[in-house]
N, CA, C and O atoms as a Tinker XYZ file with bonds, in Angstrom:
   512  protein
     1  N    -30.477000   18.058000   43.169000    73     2
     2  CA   -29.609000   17.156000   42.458000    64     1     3
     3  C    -29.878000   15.715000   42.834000    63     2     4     5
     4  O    -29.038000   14.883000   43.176000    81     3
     5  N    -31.076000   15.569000   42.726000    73     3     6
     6  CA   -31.514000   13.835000   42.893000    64     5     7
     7  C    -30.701000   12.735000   41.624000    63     6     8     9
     8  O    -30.317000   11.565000   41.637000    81     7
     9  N    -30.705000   13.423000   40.988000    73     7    10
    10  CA   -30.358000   12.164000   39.622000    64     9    11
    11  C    -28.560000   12.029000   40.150000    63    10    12    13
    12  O    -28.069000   10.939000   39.858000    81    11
    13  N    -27.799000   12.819000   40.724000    73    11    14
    14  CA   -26.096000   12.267000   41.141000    64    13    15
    15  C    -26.172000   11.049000   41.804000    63    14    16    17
    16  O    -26.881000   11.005000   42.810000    81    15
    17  N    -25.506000    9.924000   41.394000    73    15    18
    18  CA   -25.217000    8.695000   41.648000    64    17    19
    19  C    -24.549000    8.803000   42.744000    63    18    20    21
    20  O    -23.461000    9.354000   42.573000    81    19
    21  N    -24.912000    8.300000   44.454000    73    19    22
    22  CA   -23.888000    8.236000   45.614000    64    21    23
    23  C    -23.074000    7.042000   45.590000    63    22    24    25
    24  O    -23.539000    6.073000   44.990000    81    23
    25  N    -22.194000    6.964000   46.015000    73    23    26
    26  CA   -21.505000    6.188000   46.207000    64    25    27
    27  C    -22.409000    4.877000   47.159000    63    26    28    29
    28  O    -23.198000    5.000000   48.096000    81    27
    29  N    -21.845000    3.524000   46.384000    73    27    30
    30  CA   -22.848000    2.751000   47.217000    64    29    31
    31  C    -24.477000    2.639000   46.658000    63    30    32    33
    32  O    -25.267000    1.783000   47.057000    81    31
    33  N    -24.808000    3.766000   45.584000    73    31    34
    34  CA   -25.956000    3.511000   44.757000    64    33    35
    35  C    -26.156000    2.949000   43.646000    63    34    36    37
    36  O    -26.063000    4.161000   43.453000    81    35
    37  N    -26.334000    2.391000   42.711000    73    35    38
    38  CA   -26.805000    1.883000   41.431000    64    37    39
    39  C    -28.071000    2.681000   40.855000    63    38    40    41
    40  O    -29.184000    2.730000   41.378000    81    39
    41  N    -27.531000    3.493000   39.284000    73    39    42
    42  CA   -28.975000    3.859000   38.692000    64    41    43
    43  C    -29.697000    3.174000   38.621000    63    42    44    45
    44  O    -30.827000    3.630000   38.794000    81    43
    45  N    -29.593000    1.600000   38.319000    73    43    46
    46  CA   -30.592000    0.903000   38.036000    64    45    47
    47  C    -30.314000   -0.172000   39.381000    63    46    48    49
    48  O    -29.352000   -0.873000   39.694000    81    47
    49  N    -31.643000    0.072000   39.988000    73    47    50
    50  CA   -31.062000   -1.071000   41.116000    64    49    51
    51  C    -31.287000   -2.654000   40.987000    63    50    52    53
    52  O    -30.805000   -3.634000   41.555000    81    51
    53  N    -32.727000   -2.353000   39.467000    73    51    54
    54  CA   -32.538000   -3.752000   39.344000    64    53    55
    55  C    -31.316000   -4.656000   38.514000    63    54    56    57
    56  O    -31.189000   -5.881000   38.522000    81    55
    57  N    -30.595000   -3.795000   37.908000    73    55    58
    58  CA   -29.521000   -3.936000   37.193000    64    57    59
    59  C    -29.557000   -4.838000   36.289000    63    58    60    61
    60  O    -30.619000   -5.428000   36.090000    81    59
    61  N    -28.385000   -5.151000   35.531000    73    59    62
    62  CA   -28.607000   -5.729000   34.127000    64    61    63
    63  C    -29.453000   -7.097000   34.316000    63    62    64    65
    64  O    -29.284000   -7.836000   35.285000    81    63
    65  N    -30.307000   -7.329000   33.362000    73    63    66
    66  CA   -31.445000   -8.797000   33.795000    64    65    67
    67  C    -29.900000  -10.074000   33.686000    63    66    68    69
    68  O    -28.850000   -9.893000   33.068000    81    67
    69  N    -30.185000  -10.935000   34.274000    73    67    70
    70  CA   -29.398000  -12.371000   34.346000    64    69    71
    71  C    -28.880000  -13.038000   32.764000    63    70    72    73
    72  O    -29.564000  -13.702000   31.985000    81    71
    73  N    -27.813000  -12.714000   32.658000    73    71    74
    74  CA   -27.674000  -13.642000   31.326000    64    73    75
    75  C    -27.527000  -12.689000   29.957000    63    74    76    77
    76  O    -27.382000  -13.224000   28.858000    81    75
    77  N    -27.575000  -11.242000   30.110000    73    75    78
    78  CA   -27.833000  -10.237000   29.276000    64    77    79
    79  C    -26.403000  -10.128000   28.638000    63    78    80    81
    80  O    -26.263000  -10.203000   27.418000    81    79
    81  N    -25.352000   -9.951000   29.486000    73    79    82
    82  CA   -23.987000  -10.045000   28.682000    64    81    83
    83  C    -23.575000  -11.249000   28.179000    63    82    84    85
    84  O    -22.708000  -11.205000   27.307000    81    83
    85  N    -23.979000  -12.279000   28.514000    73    83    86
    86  CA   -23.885000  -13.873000   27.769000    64    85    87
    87  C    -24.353000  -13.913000   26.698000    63    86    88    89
    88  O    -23.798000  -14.284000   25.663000    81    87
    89  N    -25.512000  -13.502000   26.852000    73    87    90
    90  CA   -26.307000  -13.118000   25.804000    64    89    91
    91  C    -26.111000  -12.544000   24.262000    63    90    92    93
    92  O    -26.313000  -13.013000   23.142000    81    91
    93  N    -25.578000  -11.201000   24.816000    73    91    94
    94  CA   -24.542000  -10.585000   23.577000    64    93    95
    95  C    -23.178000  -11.660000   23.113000    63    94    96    97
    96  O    -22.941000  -12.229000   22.047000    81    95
    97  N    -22.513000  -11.638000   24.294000    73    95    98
    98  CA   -21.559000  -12.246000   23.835000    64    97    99
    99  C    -21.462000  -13.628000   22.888000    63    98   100   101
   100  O    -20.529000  -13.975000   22.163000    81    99
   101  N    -22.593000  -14.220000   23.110000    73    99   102
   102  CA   -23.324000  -15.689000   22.269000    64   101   103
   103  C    -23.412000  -15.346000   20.924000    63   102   104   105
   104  O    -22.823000  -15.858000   19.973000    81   103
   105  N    -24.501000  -14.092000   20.949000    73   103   106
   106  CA   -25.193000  -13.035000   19.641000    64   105   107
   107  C    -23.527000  -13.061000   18.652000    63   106   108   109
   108  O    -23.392000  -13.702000   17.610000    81   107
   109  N    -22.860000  -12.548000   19.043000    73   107   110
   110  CA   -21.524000  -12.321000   18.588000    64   109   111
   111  C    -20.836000  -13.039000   17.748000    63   110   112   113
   112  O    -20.477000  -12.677000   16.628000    81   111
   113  N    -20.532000  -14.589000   18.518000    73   111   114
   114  CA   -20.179000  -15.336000   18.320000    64   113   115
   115  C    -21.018000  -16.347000   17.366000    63   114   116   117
   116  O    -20.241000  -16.949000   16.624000    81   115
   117  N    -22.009000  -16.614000   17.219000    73   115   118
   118  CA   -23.100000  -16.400000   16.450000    64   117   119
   119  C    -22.976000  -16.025000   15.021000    63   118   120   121
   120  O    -22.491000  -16.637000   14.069000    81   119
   121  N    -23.410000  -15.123000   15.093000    73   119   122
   122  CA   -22.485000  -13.866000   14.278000    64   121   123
   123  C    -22.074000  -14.366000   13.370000    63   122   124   125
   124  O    -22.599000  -14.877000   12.381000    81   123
   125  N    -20.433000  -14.141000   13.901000    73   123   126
   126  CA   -19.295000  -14.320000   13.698000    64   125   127
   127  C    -19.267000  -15.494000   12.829000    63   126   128   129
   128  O    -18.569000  -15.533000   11.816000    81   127
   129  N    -20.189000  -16.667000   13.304000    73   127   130
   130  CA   -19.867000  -18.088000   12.762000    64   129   131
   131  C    -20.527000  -18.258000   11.317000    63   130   132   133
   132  O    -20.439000  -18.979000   10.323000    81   131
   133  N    -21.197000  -17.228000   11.771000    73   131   134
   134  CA   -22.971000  -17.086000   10.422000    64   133   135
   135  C    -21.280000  -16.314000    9.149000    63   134   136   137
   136  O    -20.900000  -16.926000    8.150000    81   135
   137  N    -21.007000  -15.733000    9.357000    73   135   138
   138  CA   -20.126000  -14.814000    8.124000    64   137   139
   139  C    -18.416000  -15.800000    8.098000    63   138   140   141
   140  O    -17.584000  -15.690000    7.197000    81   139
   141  N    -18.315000  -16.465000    9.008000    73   139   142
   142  CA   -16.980000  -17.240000    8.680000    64   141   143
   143  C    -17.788000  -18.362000    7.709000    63   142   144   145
   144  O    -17.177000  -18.693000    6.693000    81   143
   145  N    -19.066000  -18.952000    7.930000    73   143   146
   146  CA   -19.563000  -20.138000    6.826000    64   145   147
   147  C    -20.093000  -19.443000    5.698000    63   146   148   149
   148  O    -20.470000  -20.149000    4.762000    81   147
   149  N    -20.224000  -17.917000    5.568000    73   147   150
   150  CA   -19.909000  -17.928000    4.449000    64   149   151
   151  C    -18.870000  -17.188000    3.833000    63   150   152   153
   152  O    -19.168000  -16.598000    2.795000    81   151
   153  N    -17.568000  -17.088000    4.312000    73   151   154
   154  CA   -16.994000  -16.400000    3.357000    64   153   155
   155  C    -15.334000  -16.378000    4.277000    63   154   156   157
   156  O    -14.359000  -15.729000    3.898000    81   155
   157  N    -15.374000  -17.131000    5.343000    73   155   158
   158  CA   -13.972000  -17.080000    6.057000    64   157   159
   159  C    -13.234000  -18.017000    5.575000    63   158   160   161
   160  O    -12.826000  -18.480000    6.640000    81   159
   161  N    -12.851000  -18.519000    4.941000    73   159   162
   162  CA   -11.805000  -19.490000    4.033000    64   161   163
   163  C    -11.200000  -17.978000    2.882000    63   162   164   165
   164  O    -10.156000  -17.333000    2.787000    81   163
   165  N    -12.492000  -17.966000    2.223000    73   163   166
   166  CA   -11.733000  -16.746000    1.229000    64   165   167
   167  C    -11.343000  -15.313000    2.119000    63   166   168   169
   168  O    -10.843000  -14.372000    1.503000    81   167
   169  N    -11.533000  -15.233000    3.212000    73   167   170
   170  CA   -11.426000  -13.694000    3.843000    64   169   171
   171  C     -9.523000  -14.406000    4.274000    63   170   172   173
   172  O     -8.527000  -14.047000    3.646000    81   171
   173  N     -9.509000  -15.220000    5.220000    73   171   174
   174  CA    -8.177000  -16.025000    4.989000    64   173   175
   175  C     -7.344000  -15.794000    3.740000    63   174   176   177
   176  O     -6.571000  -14.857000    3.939000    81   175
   177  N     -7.221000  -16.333000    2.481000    73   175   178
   178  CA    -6.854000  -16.190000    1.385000    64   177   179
   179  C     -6.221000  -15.296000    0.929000    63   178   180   181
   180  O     -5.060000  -15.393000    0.531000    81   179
   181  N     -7.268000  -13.767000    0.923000    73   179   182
   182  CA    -7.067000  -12.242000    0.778000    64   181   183
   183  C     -6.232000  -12.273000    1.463000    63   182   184   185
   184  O     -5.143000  -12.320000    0.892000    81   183
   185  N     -6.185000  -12.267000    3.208000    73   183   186
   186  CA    -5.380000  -11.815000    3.949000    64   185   187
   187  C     -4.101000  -12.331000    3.992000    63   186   188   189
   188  O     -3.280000  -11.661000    4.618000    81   187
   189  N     -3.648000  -13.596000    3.362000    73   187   190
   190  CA    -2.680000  -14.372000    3.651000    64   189   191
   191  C     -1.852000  -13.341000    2.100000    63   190   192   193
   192  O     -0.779000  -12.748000    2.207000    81   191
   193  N     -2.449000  -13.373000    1.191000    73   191   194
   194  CA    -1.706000  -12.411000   -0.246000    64   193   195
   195  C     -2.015000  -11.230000   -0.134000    63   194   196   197
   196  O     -1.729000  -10.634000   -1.172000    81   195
   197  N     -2.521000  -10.502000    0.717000    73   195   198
   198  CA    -2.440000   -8.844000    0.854000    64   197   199
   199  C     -1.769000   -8.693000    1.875000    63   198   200   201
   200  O     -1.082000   -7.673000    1.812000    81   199
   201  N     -1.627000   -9.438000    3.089000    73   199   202
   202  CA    -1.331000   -8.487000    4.044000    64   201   203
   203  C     -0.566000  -10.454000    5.042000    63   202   204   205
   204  O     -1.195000  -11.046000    5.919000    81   203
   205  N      0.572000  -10.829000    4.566000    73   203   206
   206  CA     1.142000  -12.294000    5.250000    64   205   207
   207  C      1.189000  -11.954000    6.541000    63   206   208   209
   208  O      0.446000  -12.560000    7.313000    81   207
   209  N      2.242000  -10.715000    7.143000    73   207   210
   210  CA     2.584000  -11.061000    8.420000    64   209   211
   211  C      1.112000  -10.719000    9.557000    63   210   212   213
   212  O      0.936000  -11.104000   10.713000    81   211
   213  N      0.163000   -9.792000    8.599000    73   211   214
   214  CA    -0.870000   -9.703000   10.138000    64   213   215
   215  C     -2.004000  -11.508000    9.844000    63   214   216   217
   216  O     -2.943000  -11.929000   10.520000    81   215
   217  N     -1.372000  -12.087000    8.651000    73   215   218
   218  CA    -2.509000  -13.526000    8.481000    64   217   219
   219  C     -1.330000  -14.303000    9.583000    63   218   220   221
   220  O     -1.743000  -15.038000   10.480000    81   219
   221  N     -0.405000  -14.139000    9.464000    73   219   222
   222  CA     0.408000  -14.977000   10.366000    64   221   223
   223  C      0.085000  -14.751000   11.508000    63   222   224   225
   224  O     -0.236000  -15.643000   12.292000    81   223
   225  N      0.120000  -13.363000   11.830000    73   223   226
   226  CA     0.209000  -13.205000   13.541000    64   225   227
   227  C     -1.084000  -13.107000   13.894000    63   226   228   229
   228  O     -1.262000  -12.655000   15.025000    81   227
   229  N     -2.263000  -13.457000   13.131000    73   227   230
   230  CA    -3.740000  -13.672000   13.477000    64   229   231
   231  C     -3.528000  -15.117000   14.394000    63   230   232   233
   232  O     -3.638000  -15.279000   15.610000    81   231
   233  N     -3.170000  -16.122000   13.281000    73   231   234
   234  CA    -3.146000  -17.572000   13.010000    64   233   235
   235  C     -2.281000  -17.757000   14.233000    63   234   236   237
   236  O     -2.891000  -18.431000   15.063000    81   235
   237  N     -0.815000  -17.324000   14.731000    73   235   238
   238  CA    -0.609000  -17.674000   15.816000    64   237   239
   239  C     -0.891000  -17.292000   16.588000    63   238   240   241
   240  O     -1.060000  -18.099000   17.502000    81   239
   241  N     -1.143000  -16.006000   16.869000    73   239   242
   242  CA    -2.500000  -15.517000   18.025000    64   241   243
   243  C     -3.453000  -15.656000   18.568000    63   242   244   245
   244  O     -3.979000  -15.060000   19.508000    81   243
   245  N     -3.897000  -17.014000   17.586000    73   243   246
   246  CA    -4.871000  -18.413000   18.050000    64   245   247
   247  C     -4.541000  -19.733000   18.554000    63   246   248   249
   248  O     -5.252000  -20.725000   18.714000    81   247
   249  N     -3.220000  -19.512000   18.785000    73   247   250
   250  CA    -2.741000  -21.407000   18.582000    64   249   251
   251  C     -2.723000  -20.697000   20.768000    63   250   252   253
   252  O     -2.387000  -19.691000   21.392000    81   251
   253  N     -3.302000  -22.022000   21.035000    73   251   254
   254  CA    -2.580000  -22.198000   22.739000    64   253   255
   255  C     -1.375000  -22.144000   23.359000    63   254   256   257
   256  O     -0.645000  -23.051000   22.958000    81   255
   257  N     -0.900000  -21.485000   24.130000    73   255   258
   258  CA     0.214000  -21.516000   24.315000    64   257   259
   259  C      0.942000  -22.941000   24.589000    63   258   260   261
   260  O      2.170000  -22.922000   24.513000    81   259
   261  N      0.535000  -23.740000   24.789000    73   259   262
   262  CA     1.176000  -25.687000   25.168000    64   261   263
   263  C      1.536000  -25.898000   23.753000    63   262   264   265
   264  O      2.665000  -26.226000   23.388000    81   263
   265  N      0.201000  -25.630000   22.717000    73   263   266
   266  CA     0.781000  -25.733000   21.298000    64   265   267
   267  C      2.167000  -24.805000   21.103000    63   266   268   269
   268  O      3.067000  -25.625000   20.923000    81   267
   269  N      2.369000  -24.316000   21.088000    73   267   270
   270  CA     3.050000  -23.023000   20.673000    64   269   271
   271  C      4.902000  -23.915000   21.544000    63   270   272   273
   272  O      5.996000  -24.239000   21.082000    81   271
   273  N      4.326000  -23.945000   22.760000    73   271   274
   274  CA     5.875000  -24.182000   23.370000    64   273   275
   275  C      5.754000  -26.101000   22.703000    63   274   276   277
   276  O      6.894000  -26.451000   22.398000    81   275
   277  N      4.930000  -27.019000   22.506000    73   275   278
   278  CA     5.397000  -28.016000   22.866000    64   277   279
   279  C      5.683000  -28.695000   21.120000    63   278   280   281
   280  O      6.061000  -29.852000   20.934000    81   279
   281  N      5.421000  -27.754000   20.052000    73   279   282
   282  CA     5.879000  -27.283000   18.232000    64   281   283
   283  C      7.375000  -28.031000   18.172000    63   282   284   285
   284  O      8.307000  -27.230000   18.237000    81   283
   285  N      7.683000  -29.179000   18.081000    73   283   286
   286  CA     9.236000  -29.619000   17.781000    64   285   287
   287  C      9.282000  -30.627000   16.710000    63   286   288   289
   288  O      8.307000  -31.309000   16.394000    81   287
   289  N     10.530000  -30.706000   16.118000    73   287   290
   290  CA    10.438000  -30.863000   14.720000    64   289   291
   291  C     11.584000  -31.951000   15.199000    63   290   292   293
   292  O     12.347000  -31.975000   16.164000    81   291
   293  N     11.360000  -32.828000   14.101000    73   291   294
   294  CA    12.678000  -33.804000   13.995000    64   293   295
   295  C     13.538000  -33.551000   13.801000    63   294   296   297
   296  O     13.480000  -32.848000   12.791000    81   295
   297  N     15.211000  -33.717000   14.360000    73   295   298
   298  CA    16.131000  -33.431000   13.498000    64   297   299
   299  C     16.438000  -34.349000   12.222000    63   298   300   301
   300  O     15.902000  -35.445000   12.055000    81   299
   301  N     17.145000  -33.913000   11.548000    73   299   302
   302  CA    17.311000  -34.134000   10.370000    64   301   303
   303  C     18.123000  -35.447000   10.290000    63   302   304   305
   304  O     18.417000  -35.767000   11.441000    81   303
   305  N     18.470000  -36.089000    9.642000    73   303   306
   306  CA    19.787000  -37.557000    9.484000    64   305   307
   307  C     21.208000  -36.848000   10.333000    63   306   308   309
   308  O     21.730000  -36.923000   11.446000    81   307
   309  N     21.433000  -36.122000    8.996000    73   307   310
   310  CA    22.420000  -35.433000    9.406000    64   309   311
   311  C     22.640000  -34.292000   10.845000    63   310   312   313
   312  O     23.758000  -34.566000   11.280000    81   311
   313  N     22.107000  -33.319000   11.592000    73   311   314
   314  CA    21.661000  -32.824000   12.715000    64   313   315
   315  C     21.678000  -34.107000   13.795000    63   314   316   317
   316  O     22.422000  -34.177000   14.773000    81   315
   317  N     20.614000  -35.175000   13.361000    73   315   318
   318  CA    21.275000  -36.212000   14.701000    64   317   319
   319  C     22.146000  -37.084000   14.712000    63   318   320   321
   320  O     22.344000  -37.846000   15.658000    81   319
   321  N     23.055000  -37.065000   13.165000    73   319   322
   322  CA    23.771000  -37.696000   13.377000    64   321   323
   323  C     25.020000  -35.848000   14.045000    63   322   324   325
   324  O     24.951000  -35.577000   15.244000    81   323
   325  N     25.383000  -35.481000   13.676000    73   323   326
   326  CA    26.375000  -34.284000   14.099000    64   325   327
   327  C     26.021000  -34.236000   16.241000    63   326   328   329
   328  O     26.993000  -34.315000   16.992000    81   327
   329  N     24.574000  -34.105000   16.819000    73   327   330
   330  CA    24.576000  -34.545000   18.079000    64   329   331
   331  C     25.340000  -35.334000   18.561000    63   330   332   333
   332  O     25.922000  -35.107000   19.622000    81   331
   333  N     25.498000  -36.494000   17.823000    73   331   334
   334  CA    25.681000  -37.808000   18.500000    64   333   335
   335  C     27.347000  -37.841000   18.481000    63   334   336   337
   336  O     27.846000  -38.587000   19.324000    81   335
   337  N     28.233000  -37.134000   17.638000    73   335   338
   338  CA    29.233000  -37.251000   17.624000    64   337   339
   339  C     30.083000  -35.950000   18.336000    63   338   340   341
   340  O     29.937000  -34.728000   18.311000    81   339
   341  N     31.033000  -36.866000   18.971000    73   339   342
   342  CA    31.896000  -36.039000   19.736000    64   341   343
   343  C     32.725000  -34.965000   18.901000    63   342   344   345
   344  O     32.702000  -34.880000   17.673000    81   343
   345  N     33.395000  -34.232000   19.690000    73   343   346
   346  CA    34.114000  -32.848000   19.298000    64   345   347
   347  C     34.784000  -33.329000   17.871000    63   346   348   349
   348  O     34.619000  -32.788000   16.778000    81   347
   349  N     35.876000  -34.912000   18.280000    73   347   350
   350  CA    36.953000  -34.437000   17.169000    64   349   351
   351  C     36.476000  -34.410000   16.025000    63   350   352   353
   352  O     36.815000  -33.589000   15.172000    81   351
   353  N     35.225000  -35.733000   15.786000    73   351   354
   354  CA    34.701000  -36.177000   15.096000    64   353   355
   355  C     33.685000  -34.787000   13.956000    63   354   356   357
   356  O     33.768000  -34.603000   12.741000    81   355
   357  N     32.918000  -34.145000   14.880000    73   355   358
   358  CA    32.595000  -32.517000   14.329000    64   357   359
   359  C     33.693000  -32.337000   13.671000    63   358   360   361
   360  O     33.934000  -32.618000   12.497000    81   359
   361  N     34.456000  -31.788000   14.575000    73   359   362
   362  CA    35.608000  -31.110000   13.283000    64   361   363
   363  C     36.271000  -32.060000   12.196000    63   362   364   365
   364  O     36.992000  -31.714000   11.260000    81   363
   365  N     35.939000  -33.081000   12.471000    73   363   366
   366  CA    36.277000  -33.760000   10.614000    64   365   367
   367  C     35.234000  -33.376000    9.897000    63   366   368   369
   368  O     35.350000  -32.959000    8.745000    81   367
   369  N     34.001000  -33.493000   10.582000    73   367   370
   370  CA    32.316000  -33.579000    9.286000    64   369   371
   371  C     32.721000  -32.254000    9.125000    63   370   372   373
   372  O     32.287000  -32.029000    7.995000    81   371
   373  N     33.449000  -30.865000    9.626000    73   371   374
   374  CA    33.328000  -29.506000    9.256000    64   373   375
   375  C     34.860000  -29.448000    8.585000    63   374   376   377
   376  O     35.060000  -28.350000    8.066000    81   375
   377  N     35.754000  -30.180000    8.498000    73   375   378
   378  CA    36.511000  -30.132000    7.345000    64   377   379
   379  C     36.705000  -30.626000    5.962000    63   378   380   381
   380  O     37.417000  -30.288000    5.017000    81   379
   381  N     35.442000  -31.939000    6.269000    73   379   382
   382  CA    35.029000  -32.806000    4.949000    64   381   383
   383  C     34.372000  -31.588000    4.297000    63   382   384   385
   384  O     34.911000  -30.981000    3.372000    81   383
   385  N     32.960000  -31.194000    4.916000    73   383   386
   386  CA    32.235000  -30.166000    4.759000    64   385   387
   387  C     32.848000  -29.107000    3.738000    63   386   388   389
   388  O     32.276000  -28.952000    2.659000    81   387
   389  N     33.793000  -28.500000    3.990000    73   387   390
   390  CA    34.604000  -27.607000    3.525000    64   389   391
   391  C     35.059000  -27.900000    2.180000    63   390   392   393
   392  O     35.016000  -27.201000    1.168000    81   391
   393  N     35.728000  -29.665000    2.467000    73   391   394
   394  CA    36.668000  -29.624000    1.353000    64   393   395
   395  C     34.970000  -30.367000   -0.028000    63   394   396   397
   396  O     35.126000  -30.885000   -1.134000    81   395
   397  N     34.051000  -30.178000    0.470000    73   395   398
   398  CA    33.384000  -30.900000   -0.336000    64   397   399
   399  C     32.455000  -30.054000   -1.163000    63   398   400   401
   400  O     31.709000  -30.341000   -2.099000    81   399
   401  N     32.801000  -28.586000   -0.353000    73   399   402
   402  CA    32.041000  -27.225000   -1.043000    64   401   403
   403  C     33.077000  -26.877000   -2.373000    63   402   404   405
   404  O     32.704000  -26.543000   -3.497000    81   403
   405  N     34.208000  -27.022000   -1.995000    73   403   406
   406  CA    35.576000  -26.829000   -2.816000    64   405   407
   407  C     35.511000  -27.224000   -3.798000    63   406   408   409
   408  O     35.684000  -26.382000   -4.679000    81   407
   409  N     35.311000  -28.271000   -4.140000    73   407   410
   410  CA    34.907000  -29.694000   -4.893000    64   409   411
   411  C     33.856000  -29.590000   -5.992000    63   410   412   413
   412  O     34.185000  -29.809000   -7.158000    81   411
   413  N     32.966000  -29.359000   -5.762000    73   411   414
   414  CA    31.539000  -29.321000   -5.796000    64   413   415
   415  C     31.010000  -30.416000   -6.412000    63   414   416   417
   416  O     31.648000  -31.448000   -6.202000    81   415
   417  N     29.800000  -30.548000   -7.282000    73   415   418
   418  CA    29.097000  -32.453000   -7.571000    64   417   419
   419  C     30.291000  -33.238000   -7.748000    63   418   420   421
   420  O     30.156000  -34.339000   -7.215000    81   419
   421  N     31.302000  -33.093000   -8.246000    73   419   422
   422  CA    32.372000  -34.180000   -8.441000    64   421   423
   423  C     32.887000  -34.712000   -6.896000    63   422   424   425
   424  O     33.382000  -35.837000   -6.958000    81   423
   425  N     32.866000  -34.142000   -5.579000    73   423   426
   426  CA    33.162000  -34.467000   -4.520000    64   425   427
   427  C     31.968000  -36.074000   -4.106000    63   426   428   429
   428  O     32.532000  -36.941000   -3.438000    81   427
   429  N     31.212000  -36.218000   -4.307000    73   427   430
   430  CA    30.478000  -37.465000   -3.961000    64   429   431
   431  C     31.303000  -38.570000   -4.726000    63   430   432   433
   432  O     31.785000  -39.563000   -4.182000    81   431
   433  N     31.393000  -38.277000   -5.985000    73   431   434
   434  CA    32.041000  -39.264000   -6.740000    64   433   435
   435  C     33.609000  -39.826000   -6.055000    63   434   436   437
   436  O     33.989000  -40.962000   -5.770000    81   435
   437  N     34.230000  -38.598000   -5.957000    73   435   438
   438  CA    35.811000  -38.952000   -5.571000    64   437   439
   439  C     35.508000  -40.066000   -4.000000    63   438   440   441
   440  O     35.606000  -41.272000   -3.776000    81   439
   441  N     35.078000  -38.747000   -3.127000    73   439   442
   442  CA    34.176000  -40.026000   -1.800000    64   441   443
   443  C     33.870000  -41.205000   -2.018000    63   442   444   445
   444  O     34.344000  -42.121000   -1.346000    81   443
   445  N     33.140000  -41.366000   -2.860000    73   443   446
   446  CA    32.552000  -43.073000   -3.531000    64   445   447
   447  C     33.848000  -43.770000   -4.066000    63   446   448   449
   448  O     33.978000  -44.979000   -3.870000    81   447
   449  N     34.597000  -43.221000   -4.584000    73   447   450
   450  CA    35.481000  -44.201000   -5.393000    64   449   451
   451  C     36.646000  -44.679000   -3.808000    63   450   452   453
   452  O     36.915000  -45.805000   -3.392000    81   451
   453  N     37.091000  -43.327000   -3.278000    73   451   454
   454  CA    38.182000  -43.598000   -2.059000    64   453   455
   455  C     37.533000  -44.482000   -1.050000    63   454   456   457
   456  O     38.119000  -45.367000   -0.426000    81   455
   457  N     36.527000  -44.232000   -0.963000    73   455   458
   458  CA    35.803000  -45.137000    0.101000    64   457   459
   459  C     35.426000  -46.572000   -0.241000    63   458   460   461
   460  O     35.371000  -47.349000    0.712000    81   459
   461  N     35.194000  -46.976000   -1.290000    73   459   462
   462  CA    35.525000  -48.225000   -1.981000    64   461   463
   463  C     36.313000  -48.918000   -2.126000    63   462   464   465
   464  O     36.101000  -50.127000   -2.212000    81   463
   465  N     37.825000  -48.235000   -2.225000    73   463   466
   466  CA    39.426000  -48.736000   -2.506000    64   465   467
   467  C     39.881000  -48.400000   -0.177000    63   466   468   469
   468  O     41.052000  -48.467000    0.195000    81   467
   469  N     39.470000  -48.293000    0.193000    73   467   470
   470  CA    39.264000  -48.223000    1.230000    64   469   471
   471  C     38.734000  -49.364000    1.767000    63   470   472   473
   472  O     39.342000  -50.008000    2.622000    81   471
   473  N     37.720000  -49.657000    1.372000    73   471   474
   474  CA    36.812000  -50.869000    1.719000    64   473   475
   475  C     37.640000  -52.035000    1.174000    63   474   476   477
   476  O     38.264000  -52.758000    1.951000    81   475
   477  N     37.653000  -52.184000    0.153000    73   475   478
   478  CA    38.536000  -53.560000   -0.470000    64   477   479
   479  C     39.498000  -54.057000    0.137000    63   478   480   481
   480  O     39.829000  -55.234000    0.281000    81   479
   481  N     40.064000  -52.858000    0.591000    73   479   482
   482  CA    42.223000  -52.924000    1.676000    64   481   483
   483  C     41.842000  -53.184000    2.435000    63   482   484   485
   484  O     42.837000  -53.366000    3.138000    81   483
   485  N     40.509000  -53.547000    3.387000    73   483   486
   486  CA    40.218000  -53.758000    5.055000    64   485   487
   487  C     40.516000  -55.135000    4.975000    63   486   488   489
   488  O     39.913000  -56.014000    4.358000    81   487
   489  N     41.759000  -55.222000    5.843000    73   487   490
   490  CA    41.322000  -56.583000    6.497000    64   489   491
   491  C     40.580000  -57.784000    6.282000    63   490   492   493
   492  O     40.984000  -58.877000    5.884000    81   491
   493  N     39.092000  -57.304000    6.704000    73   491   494
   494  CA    38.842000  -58.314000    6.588000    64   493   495
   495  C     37.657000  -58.863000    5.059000    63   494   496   497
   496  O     36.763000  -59.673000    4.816000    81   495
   497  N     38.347000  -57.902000    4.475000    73   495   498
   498  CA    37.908000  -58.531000    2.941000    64   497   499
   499  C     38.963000  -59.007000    2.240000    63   498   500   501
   500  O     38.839000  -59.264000    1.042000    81   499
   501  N     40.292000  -59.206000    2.992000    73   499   502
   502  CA    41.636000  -59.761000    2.048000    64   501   503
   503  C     41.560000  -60.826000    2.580000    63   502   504   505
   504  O     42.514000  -61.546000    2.283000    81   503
   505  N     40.485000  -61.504000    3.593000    73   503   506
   506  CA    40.794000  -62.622000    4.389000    64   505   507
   507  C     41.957000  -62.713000    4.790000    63   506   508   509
   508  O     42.577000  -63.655000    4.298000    81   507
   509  N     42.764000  -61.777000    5.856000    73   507   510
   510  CA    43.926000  -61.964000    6.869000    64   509   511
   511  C     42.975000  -62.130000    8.088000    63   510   512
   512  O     43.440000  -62.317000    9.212000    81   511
């Protein structure tokens, strides 16, 4: 039984030549680049209208994770303005809110007109 591998032996003792798995792995990539220039935009395409969630979870399965955590979006007018205001103040924008769903397109108008006859009675447009 000469050909059983001992422990501590190598079949091949000169073993793989220098650079042989780089090698492939290059070949690959290579490859890979040779068939994405011609035809990976449309292989994308297919996959995004046959099959969305595995084109999605390809696409983020590529992004870096720093990308991935450091992804933040502006808030909105409204969102930073609702931050910025304290409790009581929330619960007015979520009872205006309410009464303005109630309402519906005619609620901007009524707002515009009260807030106008509002404006006029201040002070300091009656010159007191």
């Amino acid at each position: 039984m000469n050909d059983v591998v001992k422990r501590g032996q190598f079949p091949n003792p000169a073993g793989r030549p220098p650079g042989a798995k780089n090698r492939f792995g290059a070949r690959v990539f290579e490859d890979l680049a040779t068939v994405w220039e011609e035809s990976g935009i449309e292989a994308l395409r297919v996959m995004a209208k046959e099959h969305p969630d595995r084109f999605v979870a390809a696409c983020v399965g590529r992004l870096p994770i720093d990308f991935l955590v450091s992804v933040q979006r502006e808030p909105s007018a409204l969102e930073a303005a609702l931050l910025k205001a304290s409790p009581a103040e929330q619960a007015l924008l979520s009872e205006a809110l309410v009464l303005i769903s109630r309402l519906g397109p005619r609620a901007l108008e009524l707002l515009r007109s009260e807030a106008a006859k509002l404006i006029d009675d201040s002070p300091q447009n009656r010159g007191s």
